[in-house]
Residue, then its C-alpha position, 0 to 999 in steps of 0.5 A: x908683198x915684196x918688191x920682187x914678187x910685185x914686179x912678177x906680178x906686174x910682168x906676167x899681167x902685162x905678158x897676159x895682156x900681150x897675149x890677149x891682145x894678140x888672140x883679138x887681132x887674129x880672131x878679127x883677122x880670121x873674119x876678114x881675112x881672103x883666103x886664095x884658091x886655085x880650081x885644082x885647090x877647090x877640087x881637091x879640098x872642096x869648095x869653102x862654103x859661106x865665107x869670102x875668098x878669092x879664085x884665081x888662074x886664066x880664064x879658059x879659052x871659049x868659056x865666056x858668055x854673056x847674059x842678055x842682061x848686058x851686065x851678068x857674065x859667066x866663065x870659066x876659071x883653069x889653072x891647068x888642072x882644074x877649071x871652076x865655073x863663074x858668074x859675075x854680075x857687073x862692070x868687067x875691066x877692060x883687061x878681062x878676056x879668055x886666056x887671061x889672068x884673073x882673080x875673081x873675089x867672091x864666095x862658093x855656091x852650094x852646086x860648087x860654082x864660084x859667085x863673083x863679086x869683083x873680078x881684078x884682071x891682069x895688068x900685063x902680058x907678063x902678070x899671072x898670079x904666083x899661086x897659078x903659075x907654080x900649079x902650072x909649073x907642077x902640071x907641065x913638068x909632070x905631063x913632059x918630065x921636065x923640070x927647067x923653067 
């Protein structure tokens, strides 16, 4: 073997190892990754079966009720367009009330309800999450033909 057909060698091994490297990363990351969704999302793509993600948007005005457990709560979840049922078994954070921001980590139920395993609320007044205040955008334009924000 030549010098030149040595170093091709070389570098199409390490351009092999590069790519190999990056597919692992990725298959890892697709198994832990936390996709969002929006309840408009869920509505229109159905739910993600059997896997972790996160659901976010307000919680909808008079949808909470509290389990006599003292621990399990279930609510709803709106975007505007869509609302999502959840249950949450835990410690709420003290940031959590209708007409709130919240992002509630979990996975789906068969019965398209949305079970949470940790519930993240907003941290101001001002804070709502991008993907909800974008989907809200879209549905107030479209119901006053507006488009100023």
């Amino acid at each position: 073997m030549t010098a030149k057909n040595q170093r091709l060698t070389f570098v199409l091994l390490a351009l092999a190892a590069i790519v190999g490297a990056a597919l692992l990363a990725l298959s890892a990351l697709r198994d832990q990754a936390s996709f969002f969704y929006a309840p408009s999302d869920v509505e229109r793509q159905g739910p993600p079966l059997g896997r972790a993600v996160r659901l976010g948007g307000m919680v909808a005005a008079g949808s909470v009720a509290r389990a006599p457990d003292g621990v399990t709560i279930r609510f709803a979840v709106t975007d505007g367009r869509a609302t999502t049922p959840v249950i949450f078994a835990g410690i709420v954070p003290d940031l959590f009330r209708e007409s709130s921001g919240v992002v509630a980590e979990g996975e789906f139920r068969t019965d398209g309800s949305f079970m949470a395993t940790n519930l993240l609320a907003k941290h101001d007044e001002k804070y709502m999450p991008p993907q909800v205040k974008d989907g809200m955008y879209k549905t107030q334009s479209l119901a006053t033909g507006t488009l100023d924000r």
